[in-house]
C-alpha positions in Angstrom: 114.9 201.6 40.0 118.6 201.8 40.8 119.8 205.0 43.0 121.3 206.6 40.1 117.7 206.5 38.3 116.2 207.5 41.4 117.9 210.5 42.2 117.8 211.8 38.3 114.0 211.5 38.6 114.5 213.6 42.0 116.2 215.9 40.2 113.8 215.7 36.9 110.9 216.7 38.9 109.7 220.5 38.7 109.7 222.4 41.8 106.1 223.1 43.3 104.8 225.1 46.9 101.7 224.2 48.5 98.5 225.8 49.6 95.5 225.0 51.5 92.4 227.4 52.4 88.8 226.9 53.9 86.9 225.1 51.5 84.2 226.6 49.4 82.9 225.7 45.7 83.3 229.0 44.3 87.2 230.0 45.8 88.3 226.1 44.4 86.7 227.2 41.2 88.9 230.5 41.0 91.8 228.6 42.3 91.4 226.2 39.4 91.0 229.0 37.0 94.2 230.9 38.3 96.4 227.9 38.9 95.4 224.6 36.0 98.1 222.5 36.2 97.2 222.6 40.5 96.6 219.1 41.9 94.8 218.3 45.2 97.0 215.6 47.3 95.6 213.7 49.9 98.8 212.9 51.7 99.7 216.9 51.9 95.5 217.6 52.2 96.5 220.8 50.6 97.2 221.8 46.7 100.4 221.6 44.8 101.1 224.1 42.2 104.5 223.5 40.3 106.5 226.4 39.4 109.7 228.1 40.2 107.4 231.6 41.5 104.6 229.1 42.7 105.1 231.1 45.8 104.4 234.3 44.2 101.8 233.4 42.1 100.1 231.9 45.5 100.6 235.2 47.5 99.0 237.3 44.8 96.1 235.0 44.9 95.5 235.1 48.8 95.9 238.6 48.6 93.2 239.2 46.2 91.3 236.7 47.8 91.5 238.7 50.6 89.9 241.5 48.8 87.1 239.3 47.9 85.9 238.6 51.5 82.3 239.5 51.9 81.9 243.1 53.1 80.3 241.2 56.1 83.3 239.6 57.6 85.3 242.9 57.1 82.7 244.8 59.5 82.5 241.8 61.9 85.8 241.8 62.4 85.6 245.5 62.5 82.7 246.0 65.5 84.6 242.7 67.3 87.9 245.3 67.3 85.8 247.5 68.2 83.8 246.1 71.1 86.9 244.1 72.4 90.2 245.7 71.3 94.0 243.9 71.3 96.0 247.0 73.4 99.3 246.3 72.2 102.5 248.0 71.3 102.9 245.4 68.8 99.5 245.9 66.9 98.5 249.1 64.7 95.4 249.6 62.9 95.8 251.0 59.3 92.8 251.4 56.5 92.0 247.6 55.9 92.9 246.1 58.9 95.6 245.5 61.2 99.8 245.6 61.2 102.1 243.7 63.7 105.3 244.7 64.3 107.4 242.9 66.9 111.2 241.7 67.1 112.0 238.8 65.1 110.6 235.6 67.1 110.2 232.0 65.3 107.1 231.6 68.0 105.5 234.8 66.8 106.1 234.1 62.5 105.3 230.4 62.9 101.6 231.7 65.0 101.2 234.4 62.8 101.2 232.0 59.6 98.4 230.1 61.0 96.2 233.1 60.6 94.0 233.4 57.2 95.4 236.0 55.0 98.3 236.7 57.1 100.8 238.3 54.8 104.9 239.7 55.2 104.9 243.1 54.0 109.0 242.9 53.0 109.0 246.4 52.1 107.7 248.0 55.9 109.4 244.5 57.6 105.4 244.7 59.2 102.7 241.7 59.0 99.5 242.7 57.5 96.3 241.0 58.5 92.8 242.1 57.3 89.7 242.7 59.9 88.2 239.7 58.6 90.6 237.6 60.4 90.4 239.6 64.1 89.3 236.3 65.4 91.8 234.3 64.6 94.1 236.7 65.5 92.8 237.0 68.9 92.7 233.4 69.9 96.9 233.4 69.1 97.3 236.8 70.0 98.8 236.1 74.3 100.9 233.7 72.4 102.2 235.9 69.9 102.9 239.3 72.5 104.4 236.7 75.2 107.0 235.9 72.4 108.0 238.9 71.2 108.3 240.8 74.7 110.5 237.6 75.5 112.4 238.7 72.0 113.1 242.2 73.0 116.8 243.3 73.4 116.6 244.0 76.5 114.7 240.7 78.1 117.7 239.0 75.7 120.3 240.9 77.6 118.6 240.0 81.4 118.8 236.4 79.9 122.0 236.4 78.8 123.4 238.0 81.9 121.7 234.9 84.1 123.3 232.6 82.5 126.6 234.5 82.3 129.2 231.8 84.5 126.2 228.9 84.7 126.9 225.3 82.8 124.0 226.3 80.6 126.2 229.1 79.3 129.2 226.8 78.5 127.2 224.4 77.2 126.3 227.0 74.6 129.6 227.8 74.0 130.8 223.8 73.1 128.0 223.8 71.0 128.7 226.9 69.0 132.6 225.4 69.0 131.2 222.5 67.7 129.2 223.8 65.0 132.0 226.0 63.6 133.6 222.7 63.2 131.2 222.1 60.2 131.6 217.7 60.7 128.7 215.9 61.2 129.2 211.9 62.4 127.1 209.3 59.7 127.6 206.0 59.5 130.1 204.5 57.6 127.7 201.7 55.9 125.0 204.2 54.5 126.9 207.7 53.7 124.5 210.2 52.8 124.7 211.9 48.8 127.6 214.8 48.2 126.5 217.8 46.9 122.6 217.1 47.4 120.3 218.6 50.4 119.7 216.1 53.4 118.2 216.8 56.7 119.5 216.4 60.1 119.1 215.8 63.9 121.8 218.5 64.5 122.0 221.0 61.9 118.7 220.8 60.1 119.0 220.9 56.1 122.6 220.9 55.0 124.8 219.9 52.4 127.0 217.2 52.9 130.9 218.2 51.0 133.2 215.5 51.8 133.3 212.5 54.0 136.7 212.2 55.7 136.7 208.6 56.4 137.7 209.5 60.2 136.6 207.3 62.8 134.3 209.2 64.7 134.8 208.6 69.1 130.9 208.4 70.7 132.2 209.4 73.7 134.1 212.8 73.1 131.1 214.0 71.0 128.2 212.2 73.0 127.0 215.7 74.1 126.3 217.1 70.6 125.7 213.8 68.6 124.3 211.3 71.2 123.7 208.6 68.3 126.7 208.2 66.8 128.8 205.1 67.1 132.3 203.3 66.6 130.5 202.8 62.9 129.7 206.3 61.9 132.5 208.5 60.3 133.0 212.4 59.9 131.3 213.9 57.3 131.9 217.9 56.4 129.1 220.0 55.4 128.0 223.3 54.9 124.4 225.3 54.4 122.1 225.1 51.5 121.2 227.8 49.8 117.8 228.3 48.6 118.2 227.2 44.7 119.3 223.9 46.3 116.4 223.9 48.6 113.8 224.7 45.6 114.9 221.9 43.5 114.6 219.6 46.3 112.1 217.0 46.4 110.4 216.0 49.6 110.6 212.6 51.0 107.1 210.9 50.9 107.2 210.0 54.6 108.5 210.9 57.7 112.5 210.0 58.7 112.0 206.0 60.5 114.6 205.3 63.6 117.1 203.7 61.2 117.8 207.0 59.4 117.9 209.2 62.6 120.7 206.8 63.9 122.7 206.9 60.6 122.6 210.4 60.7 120.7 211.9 57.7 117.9 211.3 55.6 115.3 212.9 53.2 113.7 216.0 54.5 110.0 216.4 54.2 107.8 218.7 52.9 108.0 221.1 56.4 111.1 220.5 56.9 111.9 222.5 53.3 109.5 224.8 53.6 111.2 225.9 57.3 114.8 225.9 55.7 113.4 227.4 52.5 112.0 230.5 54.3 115.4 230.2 56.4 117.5 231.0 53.4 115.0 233.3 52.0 115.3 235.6 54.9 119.4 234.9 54.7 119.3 235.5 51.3 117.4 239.2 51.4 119.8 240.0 54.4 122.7 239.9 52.3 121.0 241.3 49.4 120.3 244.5 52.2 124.0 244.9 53.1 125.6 244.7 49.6 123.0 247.5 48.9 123.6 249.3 51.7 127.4 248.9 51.2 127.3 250.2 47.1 125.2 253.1 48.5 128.2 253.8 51.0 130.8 253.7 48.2 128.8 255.5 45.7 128.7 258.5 48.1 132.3 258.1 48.8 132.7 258.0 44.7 130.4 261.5 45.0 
């Protein structure tokens, strides 16, 4: 199959999210049911639905498998609460079980996820989490509170006031420079699609616009690119947004050495669900602040 071919069937492909749960004849049997065209894969071990709202659909079904959980596990969960409680400023108790509320840490959303049934409550900006999983919850729980009293405002400020004058500081600041600059070095005899997602060491999922030709120098950029050579060049690029990311299809396996050094390859499967949730998140912010801004003028208007 020639590249063009290969990247039309890329493109030809449907978009589809994945799922995995405990396994137990009669919540496959539902699952089948709800979702038909689902397919088990062996490489992901989980199940593939296809779909633009895949996600949705998905979150629907957790949460009313949720619901389902035997009476049982809700009042174990309840008398384990009970008998050995989480004390926490982060942690509130509501009808159905339990919501966590903590500054935004990638530590505490990426622990939280590993809990059953865990679900974002957009509206309240609160995780929910029913008293059927209280276990799991405890065994992540020192992780979870350890990252988000590290997230507060104030233990950011102490931090950023010990670095203030140190080489860590300015280190930050040449790579921030750096970034702004929007290049990225790849090598000159394997240049990476325009227009199309690709991941990298540097910048994580990105879109690559141009490619300048430029000669990159390994030594004045050796800080931020350590890979690049006298054969790589300066490609510019900028972020994808999340249609991009939907419509891309994850490589089959994960990046070899040769496409770290050139600088670029397919991302996998978790490395688009990351940048997909990434953009989600970017996406709502902005969606926030042009609704908070037509409120603004509307009163104005008033």
């Amino acid at each position: 199959m020639t590249d063009d071919n290969h990247k039309q069937a890329e493109a030809d492909r449907p978009p589809q999210e994945t799922v995995s749960f405990t396994f137990n004849r009669m919540t496959v049997a539902r699952f089948r049911e709800t979702f038909p065209n689902a397919r088990w894969s062996d490489r992901l071990q989980a199940w593939t639905v296809p779909g633009k709202t895949a996600r949705k659909r998905i979150e629907r079904w957790l949460a009313t498998e949720a619901d389902r959980r035997a009476p049982y596990d809700e009042e174990r969960g309840r008398d384990a609460f009970e008998f050995e409680p989480i004390l926490s400023p982060y942690l509130q108790v509501f009808d159905s079980g339990f919501r966590i509320r903590t500054p935004f840490s990638r530590t505490v959303v990426d622990e939280l996820r590993q809990v059953p049934f865990a679900r974002w409550n957009g509206d309240d900006k609160v995780w929910e989490i029913p008293f059927a999983s209280y276990d799991d919850l405890q065994h992540c729980w020192e992780t979870i509170e350890e990252a988000a009293k590290r997230s507060e405002p104030e233990e950011r400020r102490k931090r950023a006031e010990a670095r203030r004058g140190t080489e860590e500081e300015a280190k930050a600041k040449r790579r921030t420079t750096e970034r702004r600059k929007r290049r990225l070095p790849v090598s000159s005899d394997d240049l990476p699609p325009l227009g199309r997602p690709v991941a990298t060491a540097a910048y994580g999922i990105v879109v690559i616009t141009d490619v300048s030709g430029e000669i990159v120098d390994p030594e004045q950029v050796a800080e931020h690119h350590p890979a690049a050579t006298e054969e790589h060049v300066w490609a510019g690029w900028r972020p994808s947004i999340l249609d991009e990311l939907v419509h891309t299809w994850p490589a089959r396996s994960e990046p070899g050495e040769y496409e770290r050094l050139r600088g670029w390859w397919n991302p996998t499967l978790d490395e688009l669900r990351e940048a997909r949730r990434a953009a989600k998140s970017r996406e709502r912010r902005k969606s926030e602040s042009a609704g908070t801004a037509r409120r603004g003028d509307d009163a104005l208007s008033d």
